[in-house]
N, CA, C and O atoms as CSV, one atom per row, in Angstrom:
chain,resi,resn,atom,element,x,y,z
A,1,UNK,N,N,26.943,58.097,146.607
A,1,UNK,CA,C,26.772,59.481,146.193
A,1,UNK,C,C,26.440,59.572,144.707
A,1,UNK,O,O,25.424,60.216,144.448
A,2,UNK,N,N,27.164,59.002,143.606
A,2,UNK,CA,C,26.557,58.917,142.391
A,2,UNK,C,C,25.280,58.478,142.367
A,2,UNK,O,O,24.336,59.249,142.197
A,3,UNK,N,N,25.145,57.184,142.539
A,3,UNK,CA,C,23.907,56.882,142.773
A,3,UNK,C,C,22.859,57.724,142.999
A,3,UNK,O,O,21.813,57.499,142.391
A,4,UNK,N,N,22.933,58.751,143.831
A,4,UNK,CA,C,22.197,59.737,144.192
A,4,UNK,C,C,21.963,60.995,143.096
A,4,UNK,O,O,20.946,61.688,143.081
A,5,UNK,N,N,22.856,61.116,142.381
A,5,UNK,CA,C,23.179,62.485,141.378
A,5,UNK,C,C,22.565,61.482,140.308
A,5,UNK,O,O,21.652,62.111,139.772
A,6,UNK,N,N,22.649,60.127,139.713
A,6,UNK,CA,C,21.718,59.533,139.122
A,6,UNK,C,C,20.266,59.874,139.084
A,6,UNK,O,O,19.466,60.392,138.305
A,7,UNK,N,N,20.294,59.149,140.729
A,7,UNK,CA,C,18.785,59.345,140.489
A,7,UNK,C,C,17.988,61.129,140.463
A,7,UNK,O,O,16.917,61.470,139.961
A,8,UNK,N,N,18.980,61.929,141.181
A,8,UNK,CA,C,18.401,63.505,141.199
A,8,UNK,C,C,18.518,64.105,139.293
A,8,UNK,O,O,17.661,64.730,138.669
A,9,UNK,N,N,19.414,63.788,138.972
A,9,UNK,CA,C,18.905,63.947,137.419
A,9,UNK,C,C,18.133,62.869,136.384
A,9,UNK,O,O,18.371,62.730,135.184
A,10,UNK,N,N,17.335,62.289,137.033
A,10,UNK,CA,C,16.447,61.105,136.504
A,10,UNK,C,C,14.809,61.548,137.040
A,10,UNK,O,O,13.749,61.441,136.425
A,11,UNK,N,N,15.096,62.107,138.503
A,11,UNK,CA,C,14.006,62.589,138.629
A,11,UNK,C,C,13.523,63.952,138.337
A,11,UNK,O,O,12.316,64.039,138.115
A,12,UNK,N,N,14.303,65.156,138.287
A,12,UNK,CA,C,13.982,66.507,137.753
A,12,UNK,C,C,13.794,66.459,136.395
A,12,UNK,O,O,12.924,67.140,135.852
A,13,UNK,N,N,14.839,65.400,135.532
A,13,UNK,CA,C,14.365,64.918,133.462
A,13,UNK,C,C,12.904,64.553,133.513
A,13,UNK,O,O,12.087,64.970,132.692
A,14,UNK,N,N,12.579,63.650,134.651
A,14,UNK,CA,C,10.512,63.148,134.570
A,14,UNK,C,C,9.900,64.256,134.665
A,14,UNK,O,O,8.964,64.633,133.961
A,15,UNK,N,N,10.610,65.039,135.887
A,15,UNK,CA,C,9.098,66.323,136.354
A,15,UNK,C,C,9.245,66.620,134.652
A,15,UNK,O,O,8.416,66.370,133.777
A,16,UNK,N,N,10.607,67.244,134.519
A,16,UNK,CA,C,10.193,67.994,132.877
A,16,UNK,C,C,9.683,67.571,131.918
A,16,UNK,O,O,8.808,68.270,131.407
A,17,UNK,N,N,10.094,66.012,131.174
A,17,UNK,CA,C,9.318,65.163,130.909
A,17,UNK,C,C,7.830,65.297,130.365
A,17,UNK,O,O,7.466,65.343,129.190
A,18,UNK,N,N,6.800,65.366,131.922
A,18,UNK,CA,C,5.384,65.144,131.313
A,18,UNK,C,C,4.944,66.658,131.135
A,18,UNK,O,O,3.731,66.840,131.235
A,19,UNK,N,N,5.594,67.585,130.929
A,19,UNK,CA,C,5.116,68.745,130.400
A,19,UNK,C,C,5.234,68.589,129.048
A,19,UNK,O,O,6.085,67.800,128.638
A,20,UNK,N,N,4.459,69.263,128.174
A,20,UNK,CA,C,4.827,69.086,126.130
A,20,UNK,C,C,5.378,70.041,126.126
A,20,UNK,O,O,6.069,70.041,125.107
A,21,UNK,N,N,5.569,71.258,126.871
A,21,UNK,CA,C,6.088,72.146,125.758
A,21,UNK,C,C,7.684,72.614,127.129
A,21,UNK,O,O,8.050,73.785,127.231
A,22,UNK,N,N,8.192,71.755,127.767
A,22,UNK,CA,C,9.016,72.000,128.950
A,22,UNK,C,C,10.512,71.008,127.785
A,22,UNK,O,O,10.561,70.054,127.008
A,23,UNK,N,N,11.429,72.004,128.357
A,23,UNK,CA,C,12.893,71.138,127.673
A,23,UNK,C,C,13.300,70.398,128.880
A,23,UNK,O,O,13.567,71.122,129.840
A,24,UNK,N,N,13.401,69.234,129.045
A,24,UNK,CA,C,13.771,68.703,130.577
A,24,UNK,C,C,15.176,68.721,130.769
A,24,UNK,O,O,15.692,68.670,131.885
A,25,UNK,N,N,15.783,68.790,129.738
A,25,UNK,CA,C,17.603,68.932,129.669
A,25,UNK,C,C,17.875,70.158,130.354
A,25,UNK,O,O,18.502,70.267,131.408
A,26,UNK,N,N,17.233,71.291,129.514
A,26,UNK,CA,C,17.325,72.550,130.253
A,26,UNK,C,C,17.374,72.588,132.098
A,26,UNK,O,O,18.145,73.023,132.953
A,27,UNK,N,N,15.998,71.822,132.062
A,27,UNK,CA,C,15.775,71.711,133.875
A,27,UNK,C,C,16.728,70.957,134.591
A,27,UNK,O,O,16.954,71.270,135.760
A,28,UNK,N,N,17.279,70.077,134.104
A,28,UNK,CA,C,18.321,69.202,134.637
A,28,UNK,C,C,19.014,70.085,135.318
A,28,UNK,O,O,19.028,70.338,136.522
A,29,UNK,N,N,19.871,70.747,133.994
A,29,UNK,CA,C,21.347,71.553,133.871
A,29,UNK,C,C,21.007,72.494,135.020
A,29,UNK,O,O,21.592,72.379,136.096
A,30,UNK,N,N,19.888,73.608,134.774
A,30,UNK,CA,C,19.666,74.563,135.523
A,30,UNK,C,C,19.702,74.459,136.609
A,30,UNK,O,O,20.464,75.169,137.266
A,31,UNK,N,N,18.696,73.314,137.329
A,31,UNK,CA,C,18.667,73.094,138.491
A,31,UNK,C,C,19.813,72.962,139.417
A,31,UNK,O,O,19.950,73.505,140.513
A,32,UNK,N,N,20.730,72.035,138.715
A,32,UNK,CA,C,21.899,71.204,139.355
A,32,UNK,C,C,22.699,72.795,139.384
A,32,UNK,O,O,23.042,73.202,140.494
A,33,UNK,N,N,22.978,73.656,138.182
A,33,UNK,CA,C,23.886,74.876,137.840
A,33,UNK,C,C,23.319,75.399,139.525
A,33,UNK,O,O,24.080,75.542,140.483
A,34,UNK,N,N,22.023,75.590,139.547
A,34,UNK,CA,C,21.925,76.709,140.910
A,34,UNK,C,C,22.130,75.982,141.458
A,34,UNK,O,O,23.107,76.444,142.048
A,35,UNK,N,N,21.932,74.585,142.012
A,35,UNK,CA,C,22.531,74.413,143.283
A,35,UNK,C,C,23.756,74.110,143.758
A,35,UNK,O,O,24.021,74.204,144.956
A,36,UNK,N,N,24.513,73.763,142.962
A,36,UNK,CA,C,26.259,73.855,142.733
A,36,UNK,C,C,26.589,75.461,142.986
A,36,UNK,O,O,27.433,75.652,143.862
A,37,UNK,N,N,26.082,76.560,142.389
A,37,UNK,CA,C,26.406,78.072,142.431
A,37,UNK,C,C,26.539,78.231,143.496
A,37,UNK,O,O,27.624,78.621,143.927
A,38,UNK,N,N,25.184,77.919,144.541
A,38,UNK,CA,C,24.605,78.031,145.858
A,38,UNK,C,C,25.957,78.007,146.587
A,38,UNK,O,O,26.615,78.927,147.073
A,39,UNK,N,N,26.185,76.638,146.517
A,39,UNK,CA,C,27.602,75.552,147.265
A,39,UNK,C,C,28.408,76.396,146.878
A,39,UNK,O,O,28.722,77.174,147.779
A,40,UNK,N,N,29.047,76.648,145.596
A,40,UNK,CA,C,30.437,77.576,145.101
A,40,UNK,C,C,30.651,78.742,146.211
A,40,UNK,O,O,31.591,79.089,146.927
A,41,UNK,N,N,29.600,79.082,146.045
A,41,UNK,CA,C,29.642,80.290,146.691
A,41,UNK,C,C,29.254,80.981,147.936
A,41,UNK,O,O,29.229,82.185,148.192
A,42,UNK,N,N,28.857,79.607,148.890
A,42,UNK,CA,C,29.351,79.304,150.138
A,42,UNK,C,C,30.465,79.165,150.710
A,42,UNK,O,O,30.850,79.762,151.716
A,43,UNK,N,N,31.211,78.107,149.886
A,43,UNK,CA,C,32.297,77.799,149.991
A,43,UNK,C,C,33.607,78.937,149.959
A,43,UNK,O,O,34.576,78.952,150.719
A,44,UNK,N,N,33.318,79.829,148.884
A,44,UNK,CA,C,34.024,81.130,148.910
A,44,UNK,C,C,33.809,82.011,150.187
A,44,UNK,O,O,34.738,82.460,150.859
A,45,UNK,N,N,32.758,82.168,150.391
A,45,UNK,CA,C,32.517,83.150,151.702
A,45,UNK,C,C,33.240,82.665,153.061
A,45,UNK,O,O,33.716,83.310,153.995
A,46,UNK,N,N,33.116,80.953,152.751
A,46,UNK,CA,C,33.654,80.628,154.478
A,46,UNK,C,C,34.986,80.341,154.125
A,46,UNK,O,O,35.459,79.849,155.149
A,47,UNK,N,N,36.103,80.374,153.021
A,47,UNK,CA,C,37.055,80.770,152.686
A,47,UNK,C,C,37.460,82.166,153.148
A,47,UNK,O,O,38.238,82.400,154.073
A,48,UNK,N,N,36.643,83.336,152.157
A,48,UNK,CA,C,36.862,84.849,152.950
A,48,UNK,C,C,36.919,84.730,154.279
A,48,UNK,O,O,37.940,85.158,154.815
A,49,UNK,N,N,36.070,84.249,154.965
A,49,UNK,CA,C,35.501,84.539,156.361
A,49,UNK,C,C,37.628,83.447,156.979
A,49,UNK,O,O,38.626,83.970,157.474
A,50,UNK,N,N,37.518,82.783,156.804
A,50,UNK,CA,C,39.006,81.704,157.343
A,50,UNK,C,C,40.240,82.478,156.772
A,50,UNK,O,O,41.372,82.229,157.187
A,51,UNK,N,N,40.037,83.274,155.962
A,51,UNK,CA,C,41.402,83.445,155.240
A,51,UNK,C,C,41.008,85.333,154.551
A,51,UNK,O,O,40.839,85.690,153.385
A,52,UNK,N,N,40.985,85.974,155.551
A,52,UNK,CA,C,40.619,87.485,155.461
A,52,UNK,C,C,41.383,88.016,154.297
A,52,UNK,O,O,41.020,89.127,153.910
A,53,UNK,N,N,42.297,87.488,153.708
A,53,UNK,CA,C,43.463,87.717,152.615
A,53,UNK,C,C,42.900,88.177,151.191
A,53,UNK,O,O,42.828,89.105,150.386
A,54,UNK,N,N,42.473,86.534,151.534
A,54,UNK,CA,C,40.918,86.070,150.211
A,54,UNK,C,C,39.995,87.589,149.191
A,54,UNK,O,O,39.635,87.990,148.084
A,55,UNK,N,N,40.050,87.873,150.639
A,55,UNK,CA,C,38.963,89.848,150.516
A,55,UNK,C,C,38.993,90.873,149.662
A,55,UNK,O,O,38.218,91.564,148.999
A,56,UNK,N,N,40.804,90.682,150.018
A,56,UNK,CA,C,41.473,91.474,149.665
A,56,UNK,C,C,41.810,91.466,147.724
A,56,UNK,O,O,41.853,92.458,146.997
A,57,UNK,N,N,41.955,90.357,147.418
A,57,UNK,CA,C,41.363,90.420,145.406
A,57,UNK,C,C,40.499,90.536,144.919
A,57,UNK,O,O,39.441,89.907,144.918
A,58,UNK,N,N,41.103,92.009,144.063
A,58,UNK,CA,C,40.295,92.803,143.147
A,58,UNK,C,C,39.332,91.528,142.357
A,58,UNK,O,O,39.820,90.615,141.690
A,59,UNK,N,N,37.937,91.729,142.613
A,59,UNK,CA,C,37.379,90.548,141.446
A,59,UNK,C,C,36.668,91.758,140.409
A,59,UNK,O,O,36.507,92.951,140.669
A,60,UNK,N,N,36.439,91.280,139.605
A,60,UNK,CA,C,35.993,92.357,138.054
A,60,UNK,C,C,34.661,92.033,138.011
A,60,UNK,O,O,34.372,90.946,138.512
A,61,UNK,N,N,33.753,92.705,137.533
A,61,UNK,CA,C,32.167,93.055,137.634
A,61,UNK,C,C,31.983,93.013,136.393
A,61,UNK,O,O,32.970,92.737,135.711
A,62,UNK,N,N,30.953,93.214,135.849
A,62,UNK,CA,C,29.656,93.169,134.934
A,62,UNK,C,C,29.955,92.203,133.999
A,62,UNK,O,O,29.755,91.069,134.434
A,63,UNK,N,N,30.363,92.251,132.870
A,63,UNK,CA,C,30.887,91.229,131.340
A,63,UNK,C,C,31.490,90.165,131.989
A,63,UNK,O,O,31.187,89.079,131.494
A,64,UNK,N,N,32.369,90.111,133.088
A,64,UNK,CA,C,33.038,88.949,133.566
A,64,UNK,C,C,32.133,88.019,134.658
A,64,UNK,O,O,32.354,86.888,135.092
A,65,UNK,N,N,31.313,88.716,134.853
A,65,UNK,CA,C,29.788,87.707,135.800
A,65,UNK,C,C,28.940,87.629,134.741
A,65,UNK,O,O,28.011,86.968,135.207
A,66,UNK,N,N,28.678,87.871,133.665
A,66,UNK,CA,C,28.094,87.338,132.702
A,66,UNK,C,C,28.310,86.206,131.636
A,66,UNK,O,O,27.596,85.363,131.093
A,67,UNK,N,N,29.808,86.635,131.584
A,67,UNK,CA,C,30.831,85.131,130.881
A,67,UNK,C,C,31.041,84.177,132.071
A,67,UNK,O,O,30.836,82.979,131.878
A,68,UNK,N,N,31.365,84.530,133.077
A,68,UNK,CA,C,31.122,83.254,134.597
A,68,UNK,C,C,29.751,82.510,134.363
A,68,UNK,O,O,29.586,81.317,134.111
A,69,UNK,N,N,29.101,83.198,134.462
A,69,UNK,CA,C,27.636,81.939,134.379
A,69,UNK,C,C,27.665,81.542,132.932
A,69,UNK,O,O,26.881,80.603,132.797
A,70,UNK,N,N,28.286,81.885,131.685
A,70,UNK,CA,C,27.583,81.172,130.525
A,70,UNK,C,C,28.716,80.112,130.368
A,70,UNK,O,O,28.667,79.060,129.730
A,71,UNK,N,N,30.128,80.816,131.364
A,71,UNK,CA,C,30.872,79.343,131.569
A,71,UNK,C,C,30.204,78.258,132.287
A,71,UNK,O,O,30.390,77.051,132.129
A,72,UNK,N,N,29.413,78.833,133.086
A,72,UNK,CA,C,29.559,77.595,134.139
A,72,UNK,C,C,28.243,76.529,133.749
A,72,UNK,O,O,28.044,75.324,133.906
A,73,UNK,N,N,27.471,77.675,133.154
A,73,UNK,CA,C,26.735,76.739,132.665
A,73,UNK,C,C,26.706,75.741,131.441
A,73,UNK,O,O,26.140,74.653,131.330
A,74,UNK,N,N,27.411,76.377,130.651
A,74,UNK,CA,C,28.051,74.993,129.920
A,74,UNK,C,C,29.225,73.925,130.269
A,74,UNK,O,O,29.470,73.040,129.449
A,75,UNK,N,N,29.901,74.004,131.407
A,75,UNK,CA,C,30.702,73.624,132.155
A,75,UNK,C,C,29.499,72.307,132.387
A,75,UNK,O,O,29.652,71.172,131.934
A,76,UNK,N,N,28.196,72.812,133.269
A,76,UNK,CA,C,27.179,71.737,133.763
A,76,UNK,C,C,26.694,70.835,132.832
A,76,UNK,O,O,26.502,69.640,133.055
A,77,UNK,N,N,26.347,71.844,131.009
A,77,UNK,CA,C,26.110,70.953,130.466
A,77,UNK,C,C,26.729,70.101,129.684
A,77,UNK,O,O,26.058,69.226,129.138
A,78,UNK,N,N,28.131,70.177,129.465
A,78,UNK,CA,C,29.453,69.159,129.221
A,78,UNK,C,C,29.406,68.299,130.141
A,78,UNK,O,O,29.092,67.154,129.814
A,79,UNK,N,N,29.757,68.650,131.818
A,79,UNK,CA,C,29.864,67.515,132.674
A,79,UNK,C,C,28.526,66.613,132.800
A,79,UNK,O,O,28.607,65.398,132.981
A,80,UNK,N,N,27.501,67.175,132.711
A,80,UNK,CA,C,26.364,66.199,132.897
A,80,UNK,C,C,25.606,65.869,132.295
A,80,UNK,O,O,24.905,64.986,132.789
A,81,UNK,N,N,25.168,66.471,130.502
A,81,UNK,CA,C,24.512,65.685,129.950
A,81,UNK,C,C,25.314,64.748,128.926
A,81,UNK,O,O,26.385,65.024,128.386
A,82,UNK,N,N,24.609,63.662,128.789
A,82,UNK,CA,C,24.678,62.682,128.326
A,82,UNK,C,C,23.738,61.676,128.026
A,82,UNK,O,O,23.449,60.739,128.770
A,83,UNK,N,N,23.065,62.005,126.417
A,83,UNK,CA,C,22.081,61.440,126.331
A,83,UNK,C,C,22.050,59.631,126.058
A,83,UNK,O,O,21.057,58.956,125.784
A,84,UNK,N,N,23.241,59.237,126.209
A,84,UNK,CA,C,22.868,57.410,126.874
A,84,UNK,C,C,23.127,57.229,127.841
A,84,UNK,O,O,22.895,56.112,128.302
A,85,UNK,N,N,23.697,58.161,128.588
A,85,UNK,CA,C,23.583,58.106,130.136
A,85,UNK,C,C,22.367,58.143,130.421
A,85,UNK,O,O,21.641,57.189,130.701
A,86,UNK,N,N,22.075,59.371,130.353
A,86,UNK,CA,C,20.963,59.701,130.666
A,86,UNK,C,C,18.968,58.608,130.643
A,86,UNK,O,O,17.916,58.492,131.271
A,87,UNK,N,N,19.770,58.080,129.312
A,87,UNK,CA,C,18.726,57.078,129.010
A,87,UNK,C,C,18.912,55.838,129.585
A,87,UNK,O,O,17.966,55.058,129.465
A,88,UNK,N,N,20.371,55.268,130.472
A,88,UNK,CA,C,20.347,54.122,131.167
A,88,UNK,C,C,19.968,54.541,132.831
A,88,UNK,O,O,19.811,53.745,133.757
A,89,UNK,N,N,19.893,55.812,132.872
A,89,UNK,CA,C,19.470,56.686,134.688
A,89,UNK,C,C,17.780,56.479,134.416
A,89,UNK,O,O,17.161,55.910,135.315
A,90,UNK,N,N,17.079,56.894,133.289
A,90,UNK,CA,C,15.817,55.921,132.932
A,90,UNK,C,C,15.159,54.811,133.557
A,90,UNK,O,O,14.192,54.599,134.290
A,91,UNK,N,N,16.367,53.988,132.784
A,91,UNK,CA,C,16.007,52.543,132.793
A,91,UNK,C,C,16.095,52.183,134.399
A,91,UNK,O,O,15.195,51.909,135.192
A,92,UNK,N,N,17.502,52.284,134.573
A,92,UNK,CA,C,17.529,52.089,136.201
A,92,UNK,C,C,16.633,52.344,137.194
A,92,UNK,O,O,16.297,51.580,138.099
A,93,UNK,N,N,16.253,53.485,136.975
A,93,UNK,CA,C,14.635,53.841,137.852
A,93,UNK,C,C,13.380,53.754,137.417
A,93,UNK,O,O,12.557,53.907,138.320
A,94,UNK,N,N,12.978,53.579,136.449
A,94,UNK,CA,C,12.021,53.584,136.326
A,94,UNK,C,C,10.807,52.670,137.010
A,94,UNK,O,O,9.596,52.890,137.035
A,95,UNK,N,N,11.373,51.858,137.410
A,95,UNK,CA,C,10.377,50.720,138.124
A,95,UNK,C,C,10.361,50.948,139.731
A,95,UNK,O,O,10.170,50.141,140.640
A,96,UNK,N,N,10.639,52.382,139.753
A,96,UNK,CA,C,10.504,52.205,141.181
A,96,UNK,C,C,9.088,52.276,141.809
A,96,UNK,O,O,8.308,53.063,141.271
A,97,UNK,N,N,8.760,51.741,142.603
A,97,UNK,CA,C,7.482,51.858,143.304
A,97,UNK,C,C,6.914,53.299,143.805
A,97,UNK,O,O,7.623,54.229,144.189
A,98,UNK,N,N,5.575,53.299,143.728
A,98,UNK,CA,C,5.026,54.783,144.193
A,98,UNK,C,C,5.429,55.230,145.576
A,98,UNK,O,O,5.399,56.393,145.977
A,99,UNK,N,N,5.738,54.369,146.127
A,99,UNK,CA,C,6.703,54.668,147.981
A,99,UNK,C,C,8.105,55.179,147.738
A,99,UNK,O,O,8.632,56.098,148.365
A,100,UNK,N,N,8.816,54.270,146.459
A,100,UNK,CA,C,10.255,55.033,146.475
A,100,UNK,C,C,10.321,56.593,145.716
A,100,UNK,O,O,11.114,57.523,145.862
A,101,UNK,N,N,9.219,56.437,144.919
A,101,UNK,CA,C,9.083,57.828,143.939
A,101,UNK,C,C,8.704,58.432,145.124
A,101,UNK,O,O,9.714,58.881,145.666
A,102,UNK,N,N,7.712,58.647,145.770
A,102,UNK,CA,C,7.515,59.521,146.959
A,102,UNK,C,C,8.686,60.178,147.835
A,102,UNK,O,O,8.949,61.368,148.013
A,103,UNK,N,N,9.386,58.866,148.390
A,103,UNK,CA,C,10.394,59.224,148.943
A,103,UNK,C,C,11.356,59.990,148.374
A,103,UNK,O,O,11.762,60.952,149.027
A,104,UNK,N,N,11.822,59.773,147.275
A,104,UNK,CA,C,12.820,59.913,146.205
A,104,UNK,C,C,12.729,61.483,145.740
A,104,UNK,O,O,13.700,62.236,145.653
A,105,UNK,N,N,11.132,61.882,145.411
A,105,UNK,CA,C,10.672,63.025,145.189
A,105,UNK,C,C,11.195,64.075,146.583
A,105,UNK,O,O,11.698,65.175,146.354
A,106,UNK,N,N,11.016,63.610,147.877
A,106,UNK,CA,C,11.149,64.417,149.095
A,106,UNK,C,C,12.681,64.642,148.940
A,106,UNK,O,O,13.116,65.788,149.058
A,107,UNK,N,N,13.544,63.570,148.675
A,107,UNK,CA,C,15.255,63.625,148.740
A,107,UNK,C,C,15.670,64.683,147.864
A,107,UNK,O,O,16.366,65.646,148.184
A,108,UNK,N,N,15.160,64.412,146.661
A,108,UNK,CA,C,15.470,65.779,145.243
A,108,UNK,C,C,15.079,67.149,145.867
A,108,UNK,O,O,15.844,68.105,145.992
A,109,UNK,N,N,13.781,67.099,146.237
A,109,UNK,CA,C,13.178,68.631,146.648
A,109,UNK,C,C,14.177,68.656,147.975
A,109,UNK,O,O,14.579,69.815,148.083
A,110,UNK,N,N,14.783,67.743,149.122
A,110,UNK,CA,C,15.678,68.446,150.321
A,110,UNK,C,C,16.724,69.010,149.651
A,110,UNK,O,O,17.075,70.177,149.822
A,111,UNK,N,N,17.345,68.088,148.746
A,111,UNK,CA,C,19.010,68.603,147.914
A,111,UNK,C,C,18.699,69.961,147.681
A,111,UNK,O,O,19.126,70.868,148.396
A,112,UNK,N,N,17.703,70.185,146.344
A,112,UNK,CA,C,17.859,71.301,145.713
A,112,UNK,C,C,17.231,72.246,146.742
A,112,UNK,O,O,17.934,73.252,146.838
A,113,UNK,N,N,16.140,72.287,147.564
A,113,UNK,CA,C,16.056,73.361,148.479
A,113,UNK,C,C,16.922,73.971,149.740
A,113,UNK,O,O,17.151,75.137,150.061
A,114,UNK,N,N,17.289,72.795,150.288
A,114,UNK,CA,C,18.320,72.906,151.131
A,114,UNK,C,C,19.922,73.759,150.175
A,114,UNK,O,O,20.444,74.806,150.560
A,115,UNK,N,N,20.280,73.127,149.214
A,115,UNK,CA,C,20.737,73.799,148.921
A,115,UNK,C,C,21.313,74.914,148.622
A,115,UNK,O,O,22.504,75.201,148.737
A,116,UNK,N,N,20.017,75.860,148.038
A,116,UNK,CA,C,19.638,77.142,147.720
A,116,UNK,C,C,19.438,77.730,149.646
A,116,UNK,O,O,20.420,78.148,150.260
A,117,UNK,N,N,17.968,77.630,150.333
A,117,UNK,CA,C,17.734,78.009,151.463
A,117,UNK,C,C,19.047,77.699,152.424
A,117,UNK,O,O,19.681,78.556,153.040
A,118,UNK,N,N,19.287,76.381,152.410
A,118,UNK,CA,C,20.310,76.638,153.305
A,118,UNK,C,C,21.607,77.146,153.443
A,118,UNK,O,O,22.158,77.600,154.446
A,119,UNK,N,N,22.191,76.953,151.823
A,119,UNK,CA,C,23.324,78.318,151.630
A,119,UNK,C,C,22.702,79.346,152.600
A,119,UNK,O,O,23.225,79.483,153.706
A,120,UNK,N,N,21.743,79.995,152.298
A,120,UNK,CA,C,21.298,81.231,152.635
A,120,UNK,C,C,21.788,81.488,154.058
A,120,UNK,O,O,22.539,82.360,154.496
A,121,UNK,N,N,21.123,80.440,154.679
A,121,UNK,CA,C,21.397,80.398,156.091
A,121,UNK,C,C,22.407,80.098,156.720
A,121,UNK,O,O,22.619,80.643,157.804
A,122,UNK,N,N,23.187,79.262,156.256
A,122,UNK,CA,C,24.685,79.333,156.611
A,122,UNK,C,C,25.444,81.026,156.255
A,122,UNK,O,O,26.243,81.734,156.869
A,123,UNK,N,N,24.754,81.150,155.045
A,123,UNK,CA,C,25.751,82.858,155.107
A,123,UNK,C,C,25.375,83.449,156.160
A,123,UNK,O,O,26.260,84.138,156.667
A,124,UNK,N,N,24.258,83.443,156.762
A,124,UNK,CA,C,23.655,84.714,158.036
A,124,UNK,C,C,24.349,83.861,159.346
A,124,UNK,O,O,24.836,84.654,160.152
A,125,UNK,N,N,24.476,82.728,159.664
A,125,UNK,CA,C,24.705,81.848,160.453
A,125,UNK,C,C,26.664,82.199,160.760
A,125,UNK,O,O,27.225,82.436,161.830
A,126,UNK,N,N,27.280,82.095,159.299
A,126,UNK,CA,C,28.343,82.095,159.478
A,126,UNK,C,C,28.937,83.719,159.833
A,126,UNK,O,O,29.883,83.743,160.621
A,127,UNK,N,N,28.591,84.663,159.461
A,127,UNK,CA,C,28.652,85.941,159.330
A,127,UNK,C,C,28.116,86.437,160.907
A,127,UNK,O,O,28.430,87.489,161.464
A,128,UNK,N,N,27.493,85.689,161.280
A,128,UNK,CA,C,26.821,85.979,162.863
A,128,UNK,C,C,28.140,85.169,164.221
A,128,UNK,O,O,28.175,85.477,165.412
A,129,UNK,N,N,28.749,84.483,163.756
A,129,UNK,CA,C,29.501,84.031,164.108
A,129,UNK,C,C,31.329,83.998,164.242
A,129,UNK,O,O,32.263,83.658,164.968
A,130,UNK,N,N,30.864,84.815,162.566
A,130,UNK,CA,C,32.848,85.676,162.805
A,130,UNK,C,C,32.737,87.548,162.669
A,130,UNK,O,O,33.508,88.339,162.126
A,131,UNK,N,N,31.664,87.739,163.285
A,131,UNK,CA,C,31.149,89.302,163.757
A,131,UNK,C,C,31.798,89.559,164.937
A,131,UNK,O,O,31.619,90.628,165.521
């Protein structure tokens, strides 16, 4: 599983990478931030949905979902950047062959889309199911 979060922030740092005017740190963080959010907050719903209790706390709106994401997103970029990490997730891949980059490219784009889309669909999926 590391291995994998290696190589998914080794390969979204390249896409950003060969752009000049793209921050690839930014894309890292971001990416990984939404698709962790995605998960968070799946995970909460099929909590609500198991534990109807859950529902029932007052959560607070506007300034406090605005300080939530600028937590969480520096939360992502404390836990995950690390620029000699980052530069030995480099080294480690870089020699991969145009078959594993291919492949490798399809695995990153399932994580992060699946992610996002399939949250989605588990909410309609799960909600269709404790109706």
């Amino acid at each position: 599983m590391f291995r994998f979060y290696r190589y998914l922030i080794y390969k979204i740092y390249s896409w950003g990478a060969r752009r000049p005017n793209d921050t690839p740190v930014m894309n890292v963080i971001l990416c990984l931030m939404a698709a962790h959010l995605f998960q968070l907050c799946l995970l909460l719903y099929i909590l609500g949905k198991l534990v109807p209790a859950v529902n029932d706390i007052p959560l607070p709106g506007g300034v406090f979902a605005v300080v939530f994401a600028v937590c969480f997103i520096l939360l992502h970029y404390f836990l995950f950047y690390n620029k000699e990490r980052w530069a030995a997730y480099r080294e480690e891949f870089q020699d991969e062959t145009p078959k594993e980059a291919r492949k490798g490219k399809i695995y990153v784009l399932a994580y992060l889309i699946g992610s996002t889309i399939g949250s989605i669909l588990m909410f309609v999926l799960i909600d269709i199911l404790f109706s």
